[in-house]
N, C-alpha and C positions, 0 to 999 in steps of 0.2 A: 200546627207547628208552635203555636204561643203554646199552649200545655205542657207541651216536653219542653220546651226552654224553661217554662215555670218552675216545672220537677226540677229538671237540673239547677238551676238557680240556685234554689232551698233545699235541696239534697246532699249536694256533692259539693265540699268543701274545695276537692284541690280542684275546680274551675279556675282555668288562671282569669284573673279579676283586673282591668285596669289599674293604674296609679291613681287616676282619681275616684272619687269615690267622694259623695258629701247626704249626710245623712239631718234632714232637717222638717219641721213639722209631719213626722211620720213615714215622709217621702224619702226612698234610697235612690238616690239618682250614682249610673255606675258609667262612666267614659265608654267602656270596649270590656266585655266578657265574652274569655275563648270558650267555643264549645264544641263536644266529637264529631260533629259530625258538619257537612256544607254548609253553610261557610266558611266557617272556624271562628267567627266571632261575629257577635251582635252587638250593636252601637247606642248609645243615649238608651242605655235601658232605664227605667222609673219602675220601682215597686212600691208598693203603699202597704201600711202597717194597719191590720185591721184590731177591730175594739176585739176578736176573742184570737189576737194572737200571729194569724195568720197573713204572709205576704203573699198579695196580689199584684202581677206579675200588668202593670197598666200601657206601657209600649216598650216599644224599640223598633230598631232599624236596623235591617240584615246589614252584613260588613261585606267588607271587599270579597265579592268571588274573584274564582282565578287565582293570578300571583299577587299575591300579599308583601313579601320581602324578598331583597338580592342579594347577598354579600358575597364578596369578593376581594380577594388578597392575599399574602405572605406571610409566612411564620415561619421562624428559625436560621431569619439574616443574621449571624455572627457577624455584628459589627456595632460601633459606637456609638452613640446617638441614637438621634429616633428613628430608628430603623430597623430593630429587632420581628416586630410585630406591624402589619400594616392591614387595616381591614376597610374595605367600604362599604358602606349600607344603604342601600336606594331603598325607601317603602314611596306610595304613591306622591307624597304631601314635601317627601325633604332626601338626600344623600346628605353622609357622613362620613367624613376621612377619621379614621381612629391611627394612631401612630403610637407607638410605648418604646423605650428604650431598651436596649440589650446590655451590655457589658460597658461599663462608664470608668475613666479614671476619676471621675468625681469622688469626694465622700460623699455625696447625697446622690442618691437616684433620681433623676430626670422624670418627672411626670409626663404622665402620658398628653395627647392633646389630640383635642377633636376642633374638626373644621365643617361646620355645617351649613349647607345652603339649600334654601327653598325654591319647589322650583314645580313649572306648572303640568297641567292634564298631559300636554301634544308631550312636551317631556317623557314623561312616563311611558305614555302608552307607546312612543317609539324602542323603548325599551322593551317591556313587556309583550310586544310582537314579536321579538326575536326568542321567547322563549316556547318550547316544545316539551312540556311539562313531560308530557309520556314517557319521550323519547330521553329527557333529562334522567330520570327516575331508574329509566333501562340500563342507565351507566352504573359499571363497577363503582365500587366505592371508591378505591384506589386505583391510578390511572399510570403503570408504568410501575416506578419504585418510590415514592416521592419520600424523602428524605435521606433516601440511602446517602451516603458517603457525605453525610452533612449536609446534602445540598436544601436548599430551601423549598419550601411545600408550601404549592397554591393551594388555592381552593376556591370552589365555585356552591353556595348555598342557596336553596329555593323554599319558601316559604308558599306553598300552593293551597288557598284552602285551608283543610284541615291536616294537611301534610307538610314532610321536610323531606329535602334529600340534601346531602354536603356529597360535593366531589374533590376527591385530592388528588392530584397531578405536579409532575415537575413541568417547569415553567416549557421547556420544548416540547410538551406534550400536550399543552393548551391550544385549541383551536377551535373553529367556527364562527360565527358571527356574533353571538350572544359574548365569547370569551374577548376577539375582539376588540368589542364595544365597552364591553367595562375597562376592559386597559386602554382603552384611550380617553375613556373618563376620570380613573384611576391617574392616569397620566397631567391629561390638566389640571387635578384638585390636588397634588402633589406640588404643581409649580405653582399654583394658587400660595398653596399655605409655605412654600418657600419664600414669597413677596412678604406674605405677614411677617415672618421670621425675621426677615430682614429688615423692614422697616421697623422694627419692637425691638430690633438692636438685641437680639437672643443668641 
């Protein structure tokens, strides 16, 4: 397996590449580079610059098998405020409430705002037992009509691996324990960042 990660490294440009990246006495040391195939990304990779040219390929450490990323949320709330857009993102290490404005009587448009909280293993991995990747994957892409007559469109996103699936559904049409679970997380990180709001006097 080091070989073919090698190859790829130094071949294949559109590797998506961590944000970090620090390149210093020869050493290319890389955060997280995805790759096609299980597990979809290799971690603290180090490559060394040799004297005719050539990068060798000195460690790393396989990435998250399994479920990798969750997201979950709303799009196309006609309404004012930060409510237009509402997305949450579980990866193993942190969730994120993203929130962006729709239609404002402002002159300026309200910036979006993210609420992030770290949070540990038992966390996670209660999460990521409720999901049934296969069975996820088996679902239509579209669940019902979701947006028909304006109405607002969930979605349910799985990052497995070296794979994606997005599921869209109108909000009555969400169920199971997996869907749930994030709206009840969705739920408290909502009144979460409503306490901020309010105390910031927003």
């Amino acid at each position: 397996m080091k070989h073919i990660i090698s190859i790829l490294l130094i071949c294949y440009a559109s590797l998506s590449w961590g944000s970090d990246a620090q390149f210093s006495e020869d050493i290319l040391n890389i955060d997280e580079v995805g790759v096609p195939f299980s597990p979809g990304t290799v971690q603290n990779v180090k490559l060394g610059l040799s004297k005719d040219g050539r990068w060798d390929l000195l460690q790393y450490t396989e990435g998250t098998r399994g479920v990798r990323e969750i997201h979950f949320g709303v799009n196309g709330t006609f309404c004012p405020g930060l409510c237009s857009s509402t997305t949450l993102s579980i990866t193993p290490k942190s969730l994120t409430l993203n929130k962006s404005a729709g239609t404002t009587d402002l002159s300026e448009p309200l910036p979006a705002i993210n609420l992030i909280q770290y949070h540990d293993e038992k966390f996670w991995s209660s999460i990521e037992q409720l999901v049934d990747f296969a069975e996820f994957e088996a679902l239509p892409d579209n669940i019902g009509c979701p947006g028909c007559a304006d109405a607002p469109v969930f979605f349910i996103e799985i990052y497995y691996e070296n794979r994606f699936k997005r599921v869209r559904f109108e909000e009555q049409d969400g169920s199971g324990d997996l869907y749930n679970r994030l709206k009840e997380i969705l739920t408290d990180q909502e009144a979460s960042l409503k306490l901020v709001i309010e105390k910031l006097g927003l």
